[in-house]
VOPAGU-2260 file (C-alpha; in pm, 1 decimal, decimal comma):
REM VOPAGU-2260
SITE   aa  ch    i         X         Y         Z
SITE  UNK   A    0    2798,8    -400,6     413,6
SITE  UNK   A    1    2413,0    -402,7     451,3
SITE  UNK   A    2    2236,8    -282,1     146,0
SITE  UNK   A    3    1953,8       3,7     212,1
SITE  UNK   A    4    1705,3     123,7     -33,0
SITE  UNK   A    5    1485,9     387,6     119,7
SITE  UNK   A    6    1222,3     623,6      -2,2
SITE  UNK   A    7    1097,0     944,0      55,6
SITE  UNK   A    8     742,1    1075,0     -49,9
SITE  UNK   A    9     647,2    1387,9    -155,6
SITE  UNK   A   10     609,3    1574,1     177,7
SITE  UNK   A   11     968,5    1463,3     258,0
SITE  UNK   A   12    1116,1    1643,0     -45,5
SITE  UNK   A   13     862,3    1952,4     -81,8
SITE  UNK   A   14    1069,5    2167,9    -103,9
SITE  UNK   A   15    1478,0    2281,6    -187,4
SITE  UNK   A   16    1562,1    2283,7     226,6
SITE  UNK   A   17    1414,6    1915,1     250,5
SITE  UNK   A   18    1559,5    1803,0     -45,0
SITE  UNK   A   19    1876,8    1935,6     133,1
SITE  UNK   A   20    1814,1    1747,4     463,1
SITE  UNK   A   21    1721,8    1408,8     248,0
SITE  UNK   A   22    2074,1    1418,0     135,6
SITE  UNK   A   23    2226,3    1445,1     515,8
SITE  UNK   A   24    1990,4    1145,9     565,2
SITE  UNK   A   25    2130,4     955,1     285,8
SITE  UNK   A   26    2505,8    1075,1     404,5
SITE  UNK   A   27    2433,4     989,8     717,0
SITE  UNK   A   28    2353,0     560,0     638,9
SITE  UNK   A   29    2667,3     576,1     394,1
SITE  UNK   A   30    2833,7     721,5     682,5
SITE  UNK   A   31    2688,7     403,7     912,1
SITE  UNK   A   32    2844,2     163,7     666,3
SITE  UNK   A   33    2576,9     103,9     435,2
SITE  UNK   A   34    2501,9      97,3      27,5
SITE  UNK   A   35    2219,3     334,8     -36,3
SITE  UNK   A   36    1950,5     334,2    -333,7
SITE  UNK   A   37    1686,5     611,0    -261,3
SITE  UNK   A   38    1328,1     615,4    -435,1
SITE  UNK   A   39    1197,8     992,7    -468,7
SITE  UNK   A   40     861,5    1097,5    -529,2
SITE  UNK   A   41     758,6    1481,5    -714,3
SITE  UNK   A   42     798,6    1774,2    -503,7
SITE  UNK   A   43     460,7    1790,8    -274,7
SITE  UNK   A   44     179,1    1922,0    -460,8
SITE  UNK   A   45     341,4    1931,8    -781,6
SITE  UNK   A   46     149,8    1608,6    -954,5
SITE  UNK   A   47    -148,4    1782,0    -879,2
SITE  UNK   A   48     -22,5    2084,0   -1082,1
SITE  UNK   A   49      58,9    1884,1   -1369,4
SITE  UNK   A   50    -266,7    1748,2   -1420,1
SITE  UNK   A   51    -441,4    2068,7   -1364,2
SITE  UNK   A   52    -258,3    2172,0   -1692,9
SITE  UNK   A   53    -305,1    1869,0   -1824,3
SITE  UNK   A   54    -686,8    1928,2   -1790,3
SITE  UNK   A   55    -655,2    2284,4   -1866,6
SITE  UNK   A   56    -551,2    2205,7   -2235,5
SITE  UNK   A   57    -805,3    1905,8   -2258,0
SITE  UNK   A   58   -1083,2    1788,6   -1978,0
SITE  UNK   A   59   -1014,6    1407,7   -2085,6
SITE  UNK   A   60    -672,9    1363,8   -2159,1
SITE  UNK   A   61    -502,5    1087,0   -2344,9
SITE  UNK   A   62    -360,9     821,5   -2074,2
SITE  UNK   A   63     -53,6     822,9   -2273,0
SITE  UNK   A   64      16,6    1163,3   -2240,6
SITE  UNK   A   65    -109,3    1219,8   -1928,1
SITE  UNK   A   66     160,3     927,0   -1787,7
SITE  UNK   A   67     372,7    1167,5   -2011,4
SITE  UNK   A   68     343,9    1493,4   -1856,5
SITE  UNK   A   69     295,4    1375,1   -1467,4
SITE  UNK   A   70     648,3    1150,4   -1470,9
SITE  UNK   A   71     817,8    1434,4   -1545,1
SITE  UNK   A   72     756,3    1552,4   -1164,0
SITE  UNK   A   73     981,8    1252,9   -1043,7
SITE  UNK   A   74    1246,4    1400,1   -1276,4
SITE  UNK   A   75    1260,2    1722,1   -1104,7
SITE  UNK   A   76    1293,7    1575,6    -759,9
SITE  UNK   A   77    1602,0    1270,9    -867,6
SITE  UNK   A   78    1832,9    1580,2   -1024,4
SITE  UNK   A   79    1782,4    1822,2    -739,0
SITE  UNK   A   80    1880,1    1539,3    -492,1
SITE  UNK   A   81    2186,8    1388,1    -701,8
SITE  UNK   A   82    2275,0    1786,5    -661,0
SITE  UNK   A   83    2274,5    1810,0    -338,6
SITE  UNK   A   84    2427,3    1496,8    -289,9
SITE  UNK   A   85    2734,9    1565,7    -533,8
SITE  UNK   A   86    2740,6    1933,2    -340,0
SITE  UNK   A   87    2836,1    1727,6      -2,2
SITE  UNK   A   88    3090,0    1590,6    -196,4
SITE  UNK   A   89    2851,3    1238,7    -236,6
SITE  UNK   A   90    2924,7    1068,9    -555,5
SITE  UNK   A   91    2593,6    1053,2    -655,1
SITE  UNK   A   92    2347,9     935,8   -1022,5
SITE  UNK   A   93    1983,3     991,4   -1117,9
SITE  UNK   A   94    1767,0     760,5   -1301,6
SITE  UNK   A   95    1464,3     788,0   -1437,8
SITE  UNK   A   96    1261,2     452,0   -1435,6
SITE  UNK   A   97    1272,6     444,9   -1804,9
SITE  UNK   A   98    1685,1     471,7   -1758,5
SITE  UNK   A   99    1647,8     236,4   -1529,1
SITE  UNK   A  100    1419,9      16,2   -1744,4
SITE  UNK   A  101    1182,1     -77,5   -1491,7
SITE  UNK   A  102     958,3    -233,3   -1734,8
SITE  UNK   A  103     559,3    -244,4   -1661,7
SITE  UNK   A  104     247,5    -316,1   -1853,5
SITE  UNK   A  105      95,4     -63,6   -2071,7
SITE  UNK   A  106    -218,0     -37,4   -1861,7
SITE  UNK   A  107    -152,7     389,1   -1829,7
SITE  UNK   A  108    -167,2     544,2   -1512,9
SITE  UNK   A  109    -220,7     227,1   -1353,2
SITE  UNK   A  110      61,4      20,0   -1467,1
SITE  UNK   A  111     218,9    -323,3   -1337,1
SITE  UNK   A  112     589,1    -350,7   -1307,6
SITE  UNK   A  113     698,1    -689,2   -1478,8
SITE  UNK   A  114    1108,2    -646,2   -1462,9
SITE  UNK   A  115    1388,4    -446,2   -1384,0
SITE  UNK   A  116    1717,8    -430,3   -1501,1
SITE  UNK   A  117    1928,2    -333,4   -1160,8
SITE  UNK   A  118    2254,0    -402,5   -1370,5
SITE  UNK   A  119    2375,7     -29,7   -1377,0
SITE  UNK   A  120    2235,9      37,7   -1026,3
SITE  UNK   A  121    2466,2    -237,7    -906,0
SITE  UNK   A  122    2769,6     -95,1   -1151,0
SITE  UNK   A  123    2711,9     233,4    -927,8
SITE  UNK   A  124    2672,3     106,1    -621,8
SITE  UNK   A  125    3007,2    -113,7    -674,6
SITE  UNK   A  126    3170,0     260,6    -760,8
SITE  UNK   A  127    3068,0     452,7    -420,6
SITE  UNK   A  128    2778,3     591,6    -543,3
SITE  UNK   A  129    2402,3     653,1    -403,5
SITE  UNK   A  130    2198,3     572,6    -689,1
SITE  UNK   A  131    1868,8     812,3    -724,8
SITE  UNK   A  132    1562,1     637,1    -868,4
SITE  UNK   A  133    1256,2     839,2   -1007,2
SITE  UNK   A  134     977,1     636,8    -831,8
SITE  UNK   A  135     570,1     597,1    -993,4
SITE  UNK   A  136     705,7     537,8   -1340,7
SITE  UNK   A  137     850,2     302,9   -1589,2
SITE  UNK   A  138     810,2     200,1   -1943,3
SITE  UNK   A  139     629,7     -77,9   -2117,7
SITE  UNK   A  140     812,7    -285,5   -2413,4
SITE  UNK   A  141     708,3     -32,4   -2637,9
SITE  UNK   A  142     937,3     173,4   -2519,2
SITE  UNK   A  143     602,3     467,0   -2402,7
SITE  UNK   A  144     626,0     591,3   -2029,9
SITE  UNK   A  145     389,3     461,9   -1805,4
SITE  UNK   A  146     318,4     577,5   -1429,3
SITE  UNK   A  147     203,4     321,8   -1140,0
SITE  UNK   A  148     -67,5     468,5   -1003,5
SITE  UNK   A  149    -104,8     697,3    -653,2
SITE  UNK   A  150     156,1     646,0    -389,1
SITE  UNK   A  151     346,6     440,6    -671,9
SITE  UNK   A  152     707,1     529,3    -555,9
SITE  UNK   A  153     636,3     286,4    -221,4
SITE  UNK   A  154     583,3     -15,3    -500,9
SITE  UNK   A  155     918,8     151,5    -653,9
SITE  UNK   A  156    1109,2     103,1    -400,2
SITE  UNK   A  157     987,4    -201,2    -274,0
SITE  UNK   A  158    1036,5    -398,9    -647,4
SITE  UNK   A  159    1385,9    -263,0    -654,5
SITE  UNK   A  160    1495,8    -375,5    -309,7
SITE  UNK   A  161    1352,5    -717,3    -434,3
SITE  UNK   A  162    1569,7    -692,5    -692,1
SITE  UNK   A  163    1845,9    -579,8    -560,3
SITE  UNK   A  164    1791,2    -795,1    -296,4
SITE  UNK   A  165    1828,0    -542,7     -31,7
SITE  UNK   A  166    1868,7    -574,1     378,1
SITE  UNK   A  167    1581,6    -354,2     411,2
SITE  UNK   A  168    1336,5    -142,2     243,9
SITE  UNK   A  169    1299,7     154,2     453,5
SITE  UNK   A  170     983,7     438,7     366,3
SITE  UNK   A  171     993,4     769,6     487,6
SITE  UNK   A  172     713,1     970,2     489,4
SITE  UNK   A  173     543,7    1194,1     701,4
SITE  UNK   A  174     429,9    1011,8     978,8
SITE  UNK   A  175     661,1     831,5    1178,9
SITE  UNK   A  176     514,8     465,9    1156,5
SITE  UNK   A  177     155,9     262,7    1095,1
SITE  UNK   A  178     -77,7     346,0    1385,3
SITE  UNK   A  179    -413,5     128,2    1477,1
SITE  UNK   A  180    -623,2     378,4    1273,1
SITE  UNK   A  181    -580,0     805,6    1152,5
SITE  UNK   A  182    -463,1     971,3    1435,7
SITE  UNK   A  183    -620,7    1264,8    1244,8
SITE  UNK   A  184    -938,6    1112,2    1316,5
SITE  UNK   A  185    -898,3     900,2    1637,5
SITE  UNK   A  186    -609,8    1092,9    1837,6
SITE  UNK   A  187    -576,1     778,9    2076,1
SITE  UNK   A  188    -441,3     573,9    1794,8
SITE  UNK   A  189    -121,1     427,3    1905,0
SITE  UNK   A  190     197,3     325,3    1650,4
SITE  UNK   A  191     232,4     -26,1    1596,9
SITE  UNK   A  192     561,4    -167,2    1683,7
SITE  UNK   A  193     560,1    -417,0    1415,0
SITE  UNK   A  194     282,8    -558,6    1189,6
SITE  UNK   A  195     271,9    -877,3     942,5
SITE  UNK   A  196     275,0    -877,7     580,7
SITE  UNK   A  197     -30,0   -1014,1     553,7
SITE  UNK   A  198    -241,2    -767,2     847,6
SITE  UNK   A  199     -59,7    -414,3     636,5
SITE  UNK   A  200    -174,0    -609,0     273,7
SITE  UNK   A  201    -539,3    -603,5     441,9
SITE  UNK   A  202    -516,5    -220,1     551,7
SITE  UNK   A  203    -361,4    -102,6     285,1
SITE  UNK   A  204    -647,1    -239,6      29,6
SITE  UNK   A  205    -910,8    -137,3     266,4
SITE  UNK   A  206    -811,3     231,6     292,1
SITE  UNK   A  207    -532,5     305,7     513,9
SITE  UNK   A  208    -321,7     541,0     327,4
SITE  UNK   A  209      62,0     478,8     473,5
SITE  UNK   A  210     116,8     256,6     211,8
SITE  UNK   A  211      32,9     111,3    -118,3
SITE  UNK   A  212    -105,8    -222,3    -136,6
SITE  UNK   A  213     113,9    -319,9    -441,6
SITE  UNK   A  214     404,6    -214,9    -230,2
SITE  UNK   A  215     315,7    -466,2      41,9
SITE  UNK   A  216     237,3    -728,3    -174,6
SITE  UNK   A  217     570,4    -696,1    -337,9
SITE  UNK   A  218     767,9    -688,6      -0,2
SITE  UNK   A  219     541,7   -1016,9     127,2
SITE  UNK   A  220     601,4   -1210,8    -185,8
SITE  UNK   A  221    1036,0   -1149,7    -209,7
SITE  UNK   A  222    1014,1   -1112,5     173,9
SITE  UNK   A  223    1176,5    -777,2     181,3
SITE  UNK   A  224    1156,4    -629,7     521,1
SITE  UNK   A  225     966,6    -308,5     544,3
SITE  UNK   A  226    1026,6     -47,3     781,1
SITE  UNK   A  227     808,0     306,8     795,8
SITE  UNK   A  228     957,3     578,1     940,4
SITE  UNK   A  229     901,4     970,7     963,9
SITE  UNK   A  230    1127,4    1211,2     771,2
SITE  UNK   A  231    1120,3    1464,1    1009,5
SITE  UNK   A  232    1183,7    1339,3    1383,7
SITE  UNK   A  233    1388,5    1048,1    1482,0
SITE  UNK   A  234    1213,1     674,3    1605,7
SITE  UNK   A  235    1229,4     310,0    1504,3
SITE  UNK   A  236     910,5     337,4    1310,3
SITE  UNK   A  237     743,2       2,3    1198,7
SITE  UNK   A  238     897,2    -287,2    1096,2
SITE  UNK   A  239     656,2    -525,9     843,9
SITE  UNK   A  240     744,7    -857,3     823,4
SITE  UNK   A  241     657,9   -1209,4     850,6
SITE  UNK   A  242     477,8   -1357,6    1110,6
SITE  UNK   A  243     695,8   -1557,9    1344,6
SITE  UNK   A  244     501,6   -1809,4    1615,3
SITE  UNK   A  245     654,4   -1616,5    1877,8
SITE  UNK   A  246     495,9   -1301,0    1768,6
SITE  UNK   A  247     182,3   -1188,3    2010,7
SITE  UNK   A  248    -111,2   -1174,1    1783,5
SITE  UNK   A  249    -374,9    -887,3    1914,5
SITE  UNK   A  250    -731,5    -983,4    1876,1
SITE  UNK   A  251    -752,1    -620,8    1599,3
SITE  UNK   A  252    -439,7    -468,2    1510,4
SITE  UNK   A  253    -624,4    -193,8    1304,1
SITE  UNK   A  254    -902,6      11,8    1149,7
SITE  UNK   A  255    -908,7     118,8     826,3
SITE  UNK   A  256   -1146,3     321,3     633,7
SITE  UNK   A  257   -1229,0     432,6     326,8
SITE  UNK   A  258   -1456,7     756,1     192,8
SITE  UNK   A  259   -1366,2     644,5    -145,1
SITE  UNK   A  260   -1639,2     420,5    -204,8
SITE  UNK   A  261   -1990,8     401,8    -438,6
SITE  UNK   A  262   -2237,8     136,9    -429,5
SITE  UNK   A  263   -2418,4      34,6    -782,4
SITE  UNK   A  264   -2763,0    -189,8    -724,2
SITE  UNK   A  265   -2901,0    -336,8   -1000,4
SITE  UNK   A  266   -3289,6    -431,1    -945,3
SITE  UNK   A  267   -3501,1    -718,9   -1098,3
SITE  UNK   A  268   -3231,3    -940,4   -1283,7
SITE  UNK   A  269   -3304,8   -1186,5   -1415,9
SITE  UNK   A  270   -3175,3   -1496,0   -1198,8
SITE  UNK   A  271   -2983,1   -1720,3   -1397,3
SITE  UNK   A  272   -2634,7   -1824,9   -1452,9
SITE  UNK   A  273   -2435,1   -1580,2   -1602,8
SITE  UNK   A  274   -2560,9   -1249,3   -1450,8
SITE  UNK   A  275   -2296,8   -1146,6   -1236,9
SITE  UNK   A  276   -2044,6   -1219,9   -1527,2
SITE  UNK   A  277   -2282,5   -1026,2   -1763,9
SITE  UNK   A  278   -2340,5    -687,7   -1519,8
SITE  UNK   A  279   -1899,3    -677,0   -1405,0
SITE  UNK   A  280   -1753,4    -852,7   -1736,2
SITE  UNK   A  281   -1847,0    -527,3   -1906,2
SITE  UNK   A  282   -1735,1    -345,0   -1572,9
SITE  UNK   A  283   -1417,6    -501,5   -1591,8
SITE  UNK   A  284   -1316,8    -449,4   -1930,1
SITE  UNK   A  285   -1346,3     -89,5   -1887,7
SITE  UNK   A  286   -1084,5    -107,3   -1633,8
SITE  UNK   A  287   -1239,4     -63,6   -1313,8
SITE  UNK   A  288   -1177,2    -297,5   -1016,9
SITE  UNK   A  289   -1518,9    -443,1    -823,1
SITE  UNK   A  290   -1432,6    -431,1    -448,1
SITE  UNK   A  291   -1721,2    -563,1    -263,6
SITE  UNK   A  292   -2032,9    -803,6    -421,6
SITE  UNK   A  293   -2365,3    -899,4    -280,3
SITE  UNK   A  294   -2644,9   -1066,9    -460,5
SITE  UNK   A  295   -2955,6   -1177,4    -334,4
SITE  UNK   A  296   -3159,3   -1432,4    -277,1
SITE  UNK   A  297   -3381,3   -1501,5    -600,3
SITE  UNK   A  298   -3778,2   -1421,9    -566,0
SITE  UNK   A  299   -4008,4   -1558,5    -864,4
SITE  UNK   A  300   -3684,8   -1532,2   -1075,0
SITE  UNK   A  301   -3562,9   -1183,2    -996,2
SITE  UNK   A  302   -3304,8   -1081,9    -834,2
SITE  UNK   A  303   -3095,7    -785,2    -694,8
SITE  UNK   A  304   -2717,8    -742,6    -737,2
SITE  UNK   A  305   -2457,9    -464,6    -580,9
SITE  UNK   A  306   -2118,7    -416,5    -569,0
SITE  UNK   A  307   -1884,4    -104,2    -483,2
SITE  UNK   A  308   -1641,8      90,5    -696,0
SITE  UNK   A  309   -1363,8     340,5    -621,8
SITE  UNK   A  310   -1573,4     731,9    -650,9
SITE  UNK   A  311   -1333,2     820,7    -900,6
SITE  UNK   A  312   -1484,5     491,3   -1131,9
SITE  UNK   A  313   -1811,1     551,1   -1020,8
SITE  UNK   A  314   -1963,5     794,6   -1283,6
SITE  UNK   A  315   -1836,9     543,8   -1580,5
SITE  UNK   A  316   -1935,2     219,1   -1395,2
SITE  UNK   A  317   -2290,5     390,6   -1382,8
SITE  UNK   A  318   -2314,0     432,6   -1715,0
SITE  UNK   A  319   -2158,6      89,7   -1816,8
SITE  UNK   A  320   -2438,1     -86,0   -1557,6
SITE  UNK   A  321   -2703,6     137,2   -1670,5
SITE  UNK   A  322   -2641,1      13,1   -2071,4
SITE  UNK   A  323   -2597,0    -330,8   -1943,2
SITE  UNK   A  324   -2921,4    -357,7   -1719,9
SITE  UNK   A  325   -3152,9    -186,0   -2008,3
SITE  UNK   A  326   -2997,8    -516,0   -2259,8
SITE  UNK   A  327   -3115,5    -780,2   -2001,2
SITE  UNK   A  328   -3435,1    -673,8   -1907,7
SITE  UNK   A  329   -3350,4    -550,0   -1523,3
SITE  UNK   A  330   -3570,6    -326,3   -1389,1
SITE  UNK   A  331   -3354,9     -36,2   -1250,2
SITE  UNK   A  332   -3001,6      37,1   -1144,3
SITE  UNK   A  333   -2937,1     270,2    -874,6
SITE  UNK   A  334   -2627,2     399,8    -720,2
SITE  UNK   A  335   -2507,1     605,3    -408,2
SITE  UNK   A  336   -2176,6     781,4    -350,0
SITE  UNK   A  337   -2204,7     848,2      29,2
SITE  UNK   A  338   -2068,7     531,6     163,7
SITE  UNK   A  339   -1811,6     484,9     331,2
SITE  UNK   A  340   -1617,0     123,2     439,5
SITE  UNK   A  341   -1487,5      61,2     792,0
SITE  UNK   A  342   -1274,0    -263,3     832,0
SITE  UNK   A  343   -1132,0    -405,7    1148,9
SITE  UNK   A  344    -799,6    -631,5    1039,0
SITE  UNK   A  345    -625,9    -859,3    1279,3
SITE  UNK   A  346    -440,1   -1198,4    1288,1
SITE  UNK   A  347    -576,0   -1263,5    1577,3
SITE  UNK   A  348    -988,2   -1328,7    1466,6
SITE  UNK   A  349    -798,6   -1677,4    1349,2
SITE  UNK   A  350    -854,1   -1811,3    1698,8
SITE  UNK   A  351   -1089,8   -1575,6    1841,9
SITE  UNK   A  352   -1467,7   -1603,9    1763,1
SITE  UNK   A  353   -1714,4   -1298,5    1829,1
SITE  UNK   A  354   -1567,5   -1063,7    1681,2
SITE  UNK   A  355   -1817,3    -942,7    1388,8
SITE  UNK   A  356   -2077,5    -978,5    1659,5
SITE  UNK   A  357   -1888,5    -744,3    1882,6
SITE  UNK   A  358   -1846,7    -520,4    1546,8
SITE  UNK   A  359   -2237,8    -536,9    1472,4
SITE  UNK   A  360   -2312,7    -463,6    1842,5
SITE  UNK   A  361   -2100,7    -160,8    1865,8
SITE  UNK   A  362   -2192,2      52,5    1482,7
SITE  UNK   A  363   -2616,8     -90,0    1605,2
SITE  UNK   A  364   -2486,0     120,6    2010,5
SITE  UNK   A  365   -2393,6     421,1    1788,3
SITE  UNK   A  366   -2766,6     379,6    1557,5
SITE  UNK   A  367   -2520,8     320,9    1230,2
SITE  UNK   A  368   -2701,1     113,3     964,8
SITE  UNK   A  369   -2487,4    -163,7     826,8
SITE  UNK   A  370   -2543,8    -169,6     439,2
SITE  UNK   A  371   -2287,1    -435,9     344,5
SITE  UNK   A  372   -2083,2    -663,7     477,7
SITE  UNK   A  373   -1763,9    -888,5     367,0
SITE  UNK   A  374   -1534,2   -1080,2     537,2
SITE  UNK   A  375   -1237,4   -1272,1     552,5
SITE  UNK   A  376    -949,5   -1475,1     749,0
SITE  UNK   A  377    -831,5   -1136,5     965,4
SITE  UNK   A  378   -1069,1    -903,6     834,6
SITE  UNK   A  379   -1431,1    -791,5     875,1
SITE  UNK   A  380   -1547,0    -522,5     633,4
SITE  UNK   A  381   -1920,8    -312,8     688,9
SITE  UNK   A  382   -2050,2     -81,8     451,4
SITE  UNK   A  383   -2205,5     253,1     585,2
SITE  UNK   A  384   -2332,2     581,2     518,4
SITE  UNK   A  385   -2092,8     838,5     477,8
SITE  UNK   A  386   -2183,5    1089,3     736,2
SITE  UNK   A  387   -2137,2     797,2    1038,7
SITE  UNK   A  388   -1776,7     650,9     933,6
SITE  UNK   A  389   -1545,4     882,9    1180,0
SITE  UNK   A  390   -1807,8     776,9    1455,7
SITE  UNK   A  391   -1802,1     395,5    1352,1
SITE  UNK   A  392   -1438,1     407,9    1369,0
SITE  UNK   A  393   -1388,7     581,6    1694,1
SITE  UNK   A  394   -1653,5     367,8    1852,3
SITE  UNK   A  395   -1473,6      32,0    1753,3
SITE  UNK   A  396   -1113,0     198,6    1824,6
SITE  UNK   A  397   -1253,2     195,6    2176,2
SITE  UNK   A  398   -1476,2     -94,2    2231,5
SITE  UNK   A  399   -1157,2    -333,0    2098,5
SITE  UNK   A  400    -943,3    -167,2    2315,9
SITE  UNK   A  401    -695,3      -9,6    2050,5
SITE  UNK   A  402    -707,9     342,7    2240,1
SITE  UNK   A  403    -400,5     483,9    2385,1
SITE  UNK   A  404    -369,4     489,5    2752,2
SITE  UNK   A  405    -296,8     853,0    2840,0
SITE  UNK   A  406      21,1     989,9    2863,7
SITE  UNK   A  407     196,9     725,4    2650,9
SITE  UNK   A  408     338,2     826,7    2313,2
């Protein structure tokens, strides 16, 4: 008997009727011979909710009780569904991640998970029952809730079927598998059959939002396969896995990109070892993750340095920089929030050459300015205004011949 642990995001239980068909899902793989665990997000809309009370009551609120209040959506959604389940005459038990003791860091709202007791889970499953996991949360040793961040149920459900050691790790969510790009912004995209570990790690930090990167990385490091499928229409979605040496390997299997993106310059620093630990040591202590770095080359012993934070870190990063610059003597710092990052990721630029130039060619065709640039084994990553990035992406989309032939699904 295969063992399934599958998830379902917030769109997929949004409301009581869904919640209802979830369970004839969940019936349904029992029915097909298999142990179920299922991961649940909140109800669609409703974290959102919670922190607009939260920020009602107080504009900043404390990450503890922020991680608090927002958990409790989870809750709602694992009692309704261990209903329904018990209704359909399911043995069924809900767990919060704190029940569960999925133990994380403390780091609030943005916590790591570091264990997880699975020993009741298994005493369930060995009973009949689907087990019903409250996914984005856990608890640190202290005993103090902590969430995991956006789309942290996908990492939930990921860690457990490592821990469980689980046939397969399944994801539903609304769309019904990982495409070549948004098929909200290109609508030739086409859905991937199957993708490595290693291409979905690169989309998923680069912007596309299917699924979260800490999710992958769990599922490449146990080797859990990963399968994305759509809650509401039936297809064999996308498997994730390893890469096998019979496995055709497509020059670019995606485009991702990202609005979520500022770029801090600091002007006239002083050139001399140390800086860049000086200018994102104080960055990093506050927190806030550095994506992209450039520095320049040094004239008469000045030099510029930039880097790119998420929008959401952006404000506080400026005012970190801005207090570090003024104690080393650099002469300005400047920042812009209307970038955007484009990345083409593919296991395939291994043993093909030309592709950045082909990248370069096409955004210069289109008169998009290239700002930054970064790079690595499958992936090429160019900074650019905001305003261009849907017309960057369609362009490449095209010109690497990732568009859907017409007429084909």
């Amino acid at each position: 008997m295969a063992l399934i642990v599958q998830k379902y995001g917030g769109t997929s239980v949004g409301t009581t009727e869904r919640i209802e068909k979830v369970a004839e899902k969940l019936i349904a793989t029992r029915e097909a011979g298999h142990d179920v665990v299922v991961v649940v997000s909140a109800m669609s809309g409703e974290t959102n909710r919670l922190i607009e009370l939260a920020k009602a009551i107080n504009p900043r609120p404390p990450a503890r009780e922020l991680d608090v209040l927002v958990s409790t959506g989870e809750q709602v959604t694992i009692a309704l569904l261990a209903m329904a389940l018990e209704k359909r005459g399911c043995p069924a038990r809900s767990y919060t991640g704190a029940q569960v003791r999925i133990l994380t860091d403390s780091a609030y709202s943005k916590a790591r998970i570091q264990d997880i007791d699975a020993k009741a889970i298994r005493k369930d499953l060995s009973e009949g029952r689907v087990v019903v996991v409250a996914g984005f949360q856990g608890v640190d040793e202290t005993g103090a809730i902590t969430t995991l961040g956006r789309g942290g149920s996908d990492t939930t459900a990921v860690a457990l079927a490592a821990a469980l050691k689980a046939d397969e790790c399944q994801i539903y969510t609304d769309v019904d598998g990982v495409y070549t790009t948004d098929p909200r912004v290109v609508d030739k995209a086409r859905r991937l059959d199957r993708i490595t570990f290693e291409e979905m790690l690169e989309l998923a930090s680069l912007g596309s939002k299917v699924l979260q990167i800490r999710a992958v990385e769990f599922a490449g490091k146990y080797q859990v396969p990963l399968r994305v499928l759509s809650t509401f229409e039936e297809g064999p979605g996308t498997l994730i896995t390893l890469e096998e040496d019979n496995m055709e390997e497509p020059l670019i299997s995606g485009i991702a990109f990202n609005r979520d993106e500022a770029k801090i310059t600091v002007l006239g620093v002083p050139d001399k070892p140390g800086i860049a630990w000086t200018i994102l040591g104080a960055v990093a202590d506050a927190n806030i993750e550095v994506d992209m770095i450039v520095q320049n080359i040094s004239t008469e012993g000045l030099t510029d340095f930039t880097f790119t934070v998420h929008t959401n870190d952006y404000d506080r990063a400026l005012e970190i920089v801005q207090k570090t610059a003024t104690e080393m003597g650099a002469r300005e710092v400047l920042g812009n929030s209307k970038i955007g990052k484009i990345s083409l990721v593919g296991v395939g630029m291994r043993s093909h050459a030309g592709v950045a130039s082909k990248m370069f060619r096409t955004l210069a065709d289109e008169g998009i300015n290239i700002q930054m640039i970064s790079t690595s084994e499958i992936k090429i990553s160019a900074v650019v205004e905001e305003k261009y990035l849907e017309l960057g992406v369609r362009a490449l989309h095209t010109a690497f011949g990732l568009d859907r032939e017409e007429g084909t699904a």
